[in-house]
Each structure stands twice: as C-alpha cells, then as structure tokens.
N, C-alpha and C positions, 0 to 999 in steps of 0.2 A: 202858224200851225198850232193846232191845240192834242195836246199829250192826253193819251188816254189809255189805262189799264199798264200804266209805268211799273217794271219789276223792279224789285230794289232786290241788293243782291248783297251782304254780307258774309265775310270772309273770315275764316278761325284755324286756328293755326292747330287745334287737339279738341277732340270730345271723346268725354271721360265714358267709359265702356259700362252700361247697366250690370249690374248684376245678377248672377245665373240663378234663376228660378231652381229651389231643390225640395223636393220631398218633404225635408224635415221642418222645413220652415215652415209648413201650414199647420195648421190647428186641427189637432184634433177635434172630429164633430164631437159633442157631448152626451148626445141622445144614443149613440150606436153601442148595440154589444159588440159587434164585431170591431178588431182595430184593421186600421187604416192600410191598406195592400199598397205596397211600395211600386208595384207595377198594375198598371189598369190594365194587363197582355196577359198577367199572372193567373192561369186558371184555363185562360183562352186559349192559349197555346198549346198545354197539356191536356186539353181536348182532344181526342181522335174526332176523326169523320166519321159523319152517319152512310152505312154501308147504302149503296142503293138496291133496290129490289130486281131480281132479275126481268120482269117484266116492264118495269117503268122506263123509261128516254133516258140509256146512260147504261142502262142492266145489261148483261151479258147474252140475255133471250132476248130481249127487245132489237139491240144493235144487232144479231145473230142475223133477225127478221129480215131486217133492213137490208143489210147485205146482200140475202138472198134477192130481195124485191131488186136490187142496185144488179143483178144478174138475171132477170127476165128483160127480151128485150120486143118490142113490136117488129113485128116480120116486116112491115112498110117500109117502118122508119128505124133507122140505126143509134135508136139513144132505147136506154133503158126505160122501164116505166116508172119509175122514182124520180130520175131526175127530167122524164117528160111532166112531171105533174098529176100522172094518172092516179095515183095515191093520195085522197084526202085524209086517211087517219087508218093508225095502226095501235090496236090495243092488245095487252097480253095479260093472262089475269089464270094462275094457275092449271098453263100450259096448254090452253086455250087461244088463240090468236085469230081477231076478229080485222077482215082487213078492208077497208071502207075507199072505193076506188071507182073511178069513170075510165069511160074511154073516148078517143080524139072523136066521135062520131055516132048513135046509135045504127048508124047502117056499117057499122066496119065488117069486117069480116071474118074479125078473132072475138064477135062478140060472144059467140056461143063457147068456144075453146078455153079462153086467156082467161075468165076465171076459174074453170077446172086444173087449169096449169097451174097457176097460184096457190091453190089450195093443195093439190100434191107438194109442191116444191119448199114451200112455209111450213106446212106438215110434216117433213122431212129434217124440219132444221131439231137440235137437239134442245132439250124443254119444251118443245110444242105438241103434244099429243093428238092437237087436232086443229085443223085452220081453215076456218068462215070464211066466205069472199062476199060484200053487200056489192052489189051493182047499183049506182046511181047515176042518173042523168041531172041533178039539180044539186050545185050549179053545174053549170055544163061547163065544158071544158075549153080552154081557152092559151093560145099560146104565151099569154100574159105569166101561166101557172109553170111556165119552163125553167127549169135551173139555167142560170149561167151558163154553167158547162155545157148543157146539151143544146143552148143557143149559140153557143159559140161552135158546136158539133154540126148543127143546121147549117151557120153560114149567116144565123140572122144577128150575129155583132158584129 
C-alpha cells in the first residue's frame, strides 16, 4: 500500500503567548500635523445622528402616511392596500404627498372611489396639506407584489 498526503503531527508541551499590540508602540507618522488619536472610535462616537427629514422613509410625515395607507382596506379583499401591494411609491416633500399606486384590476369597482379616498384620508394625516393620488396600470399588478402578511391573510402560505 502506498501512503500518500501522510500528516505529521508534533507535540509541545507550552507556547509562549505574543505580545499585546498597544498604541504606543507605533510610530508616529512624520508627515502629520495632527498627533496620533489613541482611539480610531474617538470623534465617531461623539457624533450625534443626522436628524431625518419629516418627509423622507423613517420621518414622522412620511411613516404617519404609511400608516394611514396600512388602514385603507379593499371592500373585496380583507388586507389592506399597502400590504396588498397596491402602493408602488409614496413621496412627501413639504406637506405635499404624492401617492403613486394600482389596483388588483382596471375593471374593479372602487376604481373610481379609492383614490378620492386616499386623498382625503393622506390629506387628513398631520404635515400633509394636500395628497396626489397617480393611478397606474404599468406595471400591472400582481399577487407576486403581496406582503407576507397579507399572504398569509389570503391563505396563499
């Protein structure tokens, strides 16, 4: 029988522990007016956060929106219209709210209705002085655009 890729295996009874990497030990660069920051965190941490804008994904009018939309529901079907997918974009831009959205069908039957509804109800939320509804068929809509949640509301997980 011929041995091939044989481990060899060597046994030690102590190995001696490196020594801890510390700050002081490195050289100062030569070239810098600034001296050397004992923490690369130093500066970082005493950062505040950049406030987000009330309008923007995260702002207080923006999420306000949302909520509202997460409370409209299609008289058919028992899921709301956010998490049906009916919503492809929601902008808000100095208390203006443009709300860019489909519906399961152009022959439904809240197509004339549900976006005057929208626009009352978005209109109504506080920072919004006045709320757009665009109606679009493209792309069309598709049960593919379903939240989890309102698939597992159907029945279809």
């Amino acid at each position: 029988m011929e041995e091939t890729g044989k481990i060899m295996v060597d046994e030690v009874e102590a190995v001696t522990k490196p020594p801890k990497a510390r700050v002081q030990d490195v050289a100062e660069p030569a070239a810098s007016d600034e001296p050397r920051r004992r923490d690369y965190l130093d500066g970082f941490l005493a950062e505040k956060p950049q406030g987000v804008s009330p309008g923007e994904p995260g702002g207080a009018v923006y999420e306000a929106v949302i909520e509202t939309l997460k409370g409209i529901y299609d008289p058919e079907i028992p899921v709301n219209i956010y998490d049906l997918g009916l919503i492809y974009g929601v902008e808000v831009n100095d208390g203006h709210a443009i709300i860019t959205m489909t519906l399961t069908t152009p022959h439904c039957p809240v197509a004339e209705s549900m976006p005057g509804e929208i626009e009352l109800q978005v209109g109504g939320v506080p920072g919004v002085g006045h709320a757009e509804v665009n109606l679009v068929w493209d792309p069309p809509w598709d049960p593919g655009k379903m939240s989890d949640e309102a698939k597992l509301e159907m029945g279809m997980l």
